[in-house]
N, C-alpha and C positions, 0 to 999 in steps of 0.2 A: 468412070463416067458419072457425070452431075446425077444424083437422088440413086447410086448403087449403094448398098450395105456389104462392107467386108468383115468378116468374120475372124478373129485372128487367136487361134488356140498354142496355148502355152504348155508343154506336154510336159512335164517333170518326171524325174527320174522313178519305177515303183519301187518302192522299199520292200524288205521281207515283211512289214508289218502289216503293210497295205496288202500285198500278196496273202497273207493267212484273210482279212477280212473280206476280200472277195470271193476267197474261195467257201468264206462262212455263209456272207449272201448266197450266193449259187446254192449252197447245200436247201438253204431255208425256206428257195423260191421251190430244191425239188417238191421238197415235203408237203410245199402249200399246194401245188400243178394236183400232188396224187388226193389229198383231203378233196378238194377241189372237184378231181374226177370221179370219186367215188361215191359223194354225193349226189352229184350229177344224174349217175348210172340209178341211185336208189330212187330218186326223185323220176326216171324215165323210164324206168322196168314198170311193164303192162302186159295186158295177154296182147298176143300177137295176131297183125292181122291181115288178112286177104291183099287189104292195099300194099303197107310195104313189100309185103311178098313179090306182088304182082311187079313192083317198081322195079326190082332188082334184078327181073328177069324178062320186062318187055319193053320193047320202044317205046318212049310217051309220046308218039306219033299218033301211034294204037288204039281206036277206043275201045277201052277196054272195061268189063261191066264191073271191077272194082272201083274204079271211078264212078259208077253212077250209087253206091250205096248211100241209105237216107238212113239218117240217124234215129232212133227208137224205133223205127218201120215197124218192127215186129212184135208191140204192143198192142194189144188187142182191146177192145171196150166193152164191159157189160151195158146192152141195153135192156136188163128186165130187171130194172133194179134190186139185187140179189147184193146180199153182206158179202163186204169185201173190204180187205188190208192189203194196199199193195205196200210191196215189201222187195226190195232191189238189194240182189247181193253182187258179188262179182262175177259169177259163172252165169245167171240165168235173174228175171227178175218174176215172181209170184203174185200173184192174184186170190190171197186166204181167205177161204169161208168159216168164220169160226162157226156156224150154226150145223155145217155139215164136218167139221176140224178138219177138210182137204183145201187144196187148192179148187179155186173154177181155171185157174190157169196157168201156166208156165211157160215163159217166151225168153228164147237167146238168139243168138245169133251164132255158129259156127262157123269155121273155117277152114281152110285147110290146113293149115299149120297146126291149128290147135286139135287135130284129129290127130296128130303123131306125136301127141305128148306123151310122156313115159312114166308119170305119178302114178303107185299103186292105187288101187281100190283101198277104200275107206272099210266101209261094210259098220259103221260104228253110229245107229241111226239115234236122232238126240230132238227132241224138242226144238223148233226155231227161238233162238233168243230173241227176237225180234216180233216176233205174234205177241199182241195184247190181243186177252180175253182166253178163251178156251183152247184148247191143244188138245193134239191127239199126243198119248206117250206111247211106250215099246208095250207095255202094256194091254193095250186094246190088242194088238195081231195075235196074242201069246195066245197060241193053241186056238188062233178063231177061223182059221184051214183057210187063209188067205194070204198071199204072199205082200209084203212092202214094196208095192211098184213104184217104181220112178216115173217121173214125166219128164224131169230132164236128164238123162242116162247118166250115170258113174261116166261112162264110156268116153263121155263126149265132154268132162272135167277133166281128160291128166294133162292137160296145159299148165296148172297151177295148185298145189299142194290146199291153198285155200278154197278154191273151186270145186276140187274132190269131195271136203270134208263137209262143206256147203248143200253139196246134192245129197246127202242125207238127212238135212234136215226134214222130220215131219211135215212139213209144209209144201216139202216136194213130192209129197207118196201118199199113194191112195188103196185102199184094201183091193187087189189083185189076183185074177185068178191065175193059181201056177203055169196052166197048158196057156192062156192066152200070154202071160209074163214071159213066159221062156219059150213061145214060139211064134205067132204073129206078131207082137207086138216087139221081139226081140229082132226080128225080119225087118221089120219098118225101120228101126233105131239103125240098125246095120245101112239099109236104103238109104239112110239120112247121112249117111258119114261120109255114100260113098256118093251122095253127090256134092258135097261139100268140094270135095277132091276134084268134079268133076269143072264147076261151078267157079270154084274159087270161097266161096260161100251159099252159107245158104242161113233163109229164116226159119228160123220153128217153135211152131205152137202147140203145145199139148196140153191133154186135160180130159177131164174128167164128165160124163152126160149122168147127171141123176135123177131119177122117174121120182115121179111125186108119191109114190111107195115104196119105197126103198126099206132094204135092210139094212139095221146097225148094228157094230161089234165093239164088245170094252165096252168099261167104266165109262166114258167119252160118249158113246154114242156116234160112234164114227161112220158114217153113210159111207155103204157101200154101192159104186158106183152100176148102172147097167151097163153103161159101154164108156169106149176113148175114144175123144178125135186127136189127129195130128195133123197142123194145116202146115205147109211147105210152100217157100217163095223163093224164085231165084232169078237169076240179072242171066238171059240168055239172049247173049250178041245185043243188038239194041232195043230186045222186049224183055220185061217182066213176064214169067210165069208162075202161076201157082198152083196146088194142088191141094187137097185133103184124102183122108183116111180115118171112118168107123166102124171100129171093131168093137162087134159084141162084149161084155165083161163074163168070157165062160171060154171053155176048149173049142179050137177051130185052126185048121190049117190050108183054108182055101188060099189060092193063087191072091196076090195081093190088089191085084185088079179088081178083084170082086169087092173089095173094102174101098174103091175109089170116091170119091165124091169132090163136085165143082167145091169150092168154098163157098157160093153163096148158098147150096144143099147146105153145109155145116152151119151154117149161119144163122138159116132156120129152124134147125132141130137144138142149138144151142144157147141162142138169144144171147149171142156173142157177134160183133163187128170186128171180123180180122182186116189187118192190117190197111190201117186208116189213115196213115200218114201218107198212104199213097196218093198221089192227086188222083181226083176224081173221076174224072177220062179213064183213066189209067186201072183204077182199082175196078170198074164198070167191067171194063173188057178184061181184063184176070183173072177178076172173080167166075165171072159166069160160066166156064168151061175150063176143061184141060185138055192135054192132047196125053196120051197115053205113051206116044211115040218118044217124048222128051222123056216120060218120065224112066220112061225102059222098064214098064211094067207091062 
């Protein structure tokens, strides 16, 4: 028909030589596919998270509160202007006080996934390379009858061999009383893992409350803390909940109820703005209460 285009191919016999050359291409294209893919793979490995999780296993019919996560959420703000270096690793991001060499904070985000990671414990605590000005080293704890607490748990790094080795930085650890380290405060940590599980995720904020008298241990001068908070946030069904927890810095095994508190209670005894990202509506009713009933305390 007038204005068609025919095509007309001329198919020649293949040689053996042309045969070897194709079969050279084909090899060369494998080789490139796998360089290709394995790039790909190092450029796309990340810690893992609640969303994909959630994707592979619900209808995206579903709303589901992985969906609603807001990105930094779980950054906190100093409002008494107090020395601070924030400092973002991959496991958790910090809030350094070099005047007291702890954190005023430590904020991540966990998962459920990233709770059944299988990385050993570190145990190899090191200076932050990343603190300018003063640091605490191993030094100040030696023989000072106080334990290196974490704020952001070993426990809650074995997703990532960098992340383990991470939560030992000085910068995450504060002078610790042994009975509150390995018993309240090791209860909370456990608390926190299993609502991650429960949740799909969860926020957290931990840190350290220092009296304007405080005691210091080591060369450093390292303030020893009187208590920790830990404030918790979670995406349940289509509300936000949060919660806090202050425990004294000494021995104590009360029911963890009795450590509860609204965040906006920690807010005032800390002169700390937790999670601000939240819109304002939002963060208003959050903050001001908890239900104890969610929390399964």
């Amino acid at each position: 028909m007038p204005g068609d285009v025919f095509l007309v191919l001329t198919i020649n016999p293949i040689t053996p030589e042309m045969k070897k050359k194709r079969m050279l291409i084909a090899a060369m294209l494998v080789v490139a596919a796998v360089i290709v893919a394995e790039r790909y793979s190092d450029r796309t490995a990340a810690r893992p998270t609640a969303t994909t999780e959630a994707a592979a296993q619900t209808p995206a019919t579903e709303a589901q509160p992985q969906q609603r996560q807001i990105a930094n959420v779980e950054i906190p703000r100093c409002t008494d202007g107090r020395t601070e270096q924030i400092i973002s690793h991959i496991g958790y991001t910090v809030s350094y006080n070099e005047d007291y060499c702890i954190p005023n904070w430590v904020a991540y985000e966990l998962t459920a996934s990233e709770v059944e990671g299988l990385e050993s414990r570190s145990d190899k605590f090191v200076p932050d390379p990343m603190v300018t000005g003063r640091t605490a080293t191993t030094d100040d704890y030696r023989n000072s009858g106080w334990d290196r607490g974490h704020m952001a748990p070993a426990a809650d790094m074995k997703w990532s061999r960098q992340a383990m080795v991470e939560s030992f930085y000085l910068s995450n650890i504060c002078p610790q009383n042994h009975n509150n380290n390995a018993g309240v405060w090791k209860k909370l940590e456990e608390a926190t893992r299993s609502l991650a599980g429960r949740f799909s995720f969860v926020y957290v904020v931990s840190g350290p409350i220092v009296g304007k008298a405080h005691l210091k241990i080591g060369p450093n001068k390292v303030a020893v803390p009187k208590a920790f908070f830990k404030c918790l946030l979670v995406a349940d069904g289509d509300r936000w909940q949060a919660i806090g927890f202050v425990t004294p810095n000494e021995a104590g095994k009360r029911p963890l109820a009795e450590y509860a508190h609204s965040i906006d209670e920690i807010e005032e005894m800390t002169g700390i703005d937790f999670f601000p990202a939240l819109p304002d509506d939002i963060e208003a009713l959050t903050e001001a209460d908890f239900d104890p009933e969610i929390w399964e305390i």
